[in-house]
N, C-alpha and C positions, 0 to 999 in steps of 0.2 A: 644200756649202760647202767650198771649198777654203782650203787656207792658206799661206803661203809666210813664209819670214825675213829679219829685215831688222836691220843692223845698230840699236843703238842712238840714235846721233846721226840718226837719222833721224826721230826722234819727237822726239828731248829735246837738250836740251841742261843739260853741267855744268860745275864749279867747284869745284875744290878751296881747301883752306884749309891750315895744319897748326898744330899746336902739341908743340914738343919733338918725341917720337916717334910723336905721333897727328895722322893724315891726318883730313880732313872733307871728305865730298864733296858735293853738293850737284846731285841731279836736276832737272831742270822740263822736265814737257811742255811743246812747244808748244802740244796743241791737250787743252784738259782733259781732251775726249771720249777722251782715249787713257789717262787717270788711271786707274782699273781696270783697263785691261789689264797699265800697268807696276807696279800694286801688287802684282796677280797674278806676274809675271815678275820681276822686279827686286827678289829675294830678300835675306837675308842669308845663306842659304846660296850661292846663283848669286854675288855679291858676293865671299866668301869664297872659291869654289872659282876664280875669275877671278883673283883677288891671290893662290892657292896660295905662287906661287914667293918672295912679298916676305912670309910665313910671319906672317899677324896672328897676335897673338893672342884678339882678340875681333872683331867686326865684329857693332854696329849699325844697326836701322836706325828713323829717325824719321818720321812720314808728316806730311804738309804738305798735309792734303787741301784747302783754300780756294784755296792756290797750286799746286793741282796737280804738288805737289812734293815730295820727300823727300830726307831728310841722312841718307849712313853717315860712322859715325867707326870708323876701322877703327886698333886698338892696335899698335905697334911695326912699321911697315909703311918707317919712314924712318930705317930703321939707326944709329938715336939720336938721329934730327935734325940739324939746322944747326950744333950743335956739336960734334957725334962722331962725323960721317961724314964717308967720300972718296965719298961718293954725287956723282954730276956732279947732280944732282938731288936734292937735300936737303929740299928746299921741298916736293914732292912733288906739283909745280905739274901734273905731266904726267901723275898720275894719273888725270885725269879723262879723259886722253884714251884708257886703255886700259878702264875702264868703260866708253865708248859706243861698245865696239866688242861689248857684249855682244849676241850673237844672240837677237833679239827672235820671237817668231812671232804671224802679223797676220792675219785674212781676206782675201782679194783683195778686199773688195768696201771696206776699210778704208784712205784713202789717206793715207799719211804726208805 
């Protein structure tokens, strides 16, 4: 059995949220059958070492197992929020676009 990787957004799709300095992000498989693999995968530490440079300082994560889905909220990720940043991105709206670029790894025999 071989296995090969595969960007995030290729299984799932997400959605951020924020309030004040804390992001919420918002996982969903597309296909449930891939629920376990990204429960396995799609850590709070992988989550964590992915947002390194935007310095949390906590990062959870919630499981969503009926919506084959899970929420991180990840602490001080938006340089104060909407009120106390010169972030061109405040909102933290694009965060989710840098978590589904997290490398996934898949069976070949498993099609996204």
């Amino acid at each position: 059995m071989s296995a090969r990787t595969v960007p995030l957004h290729q299984l799932a799709h997400a959605r951020t949220g924020d309030k004040g300095d804390r992001a919420s992000i918002s996982v969903v498989a597309y296909d449930p059958a891939h629920w376990p693999l990204l429960v396995d995968q799609v850590t709070e530490a992988r989550v964590a070492g992915l947002f390194a440079s935007r310095a949390p300082t906590a990062v959870r994560r919630y499981l969503l197992p009926r919506l084959a889905a899970m929420n991180f909220v990840l602490d001080d990720v938006l340089d104060g929020g909407v009120n106390d940043s010169l972030n061109l991105d405040t909102h933290g709206k694009t965060l989710s676009s840098l978590l589904l670029t997290l490398p996934i790894s898949i069976d070949d025999k498993e099609t996204p």
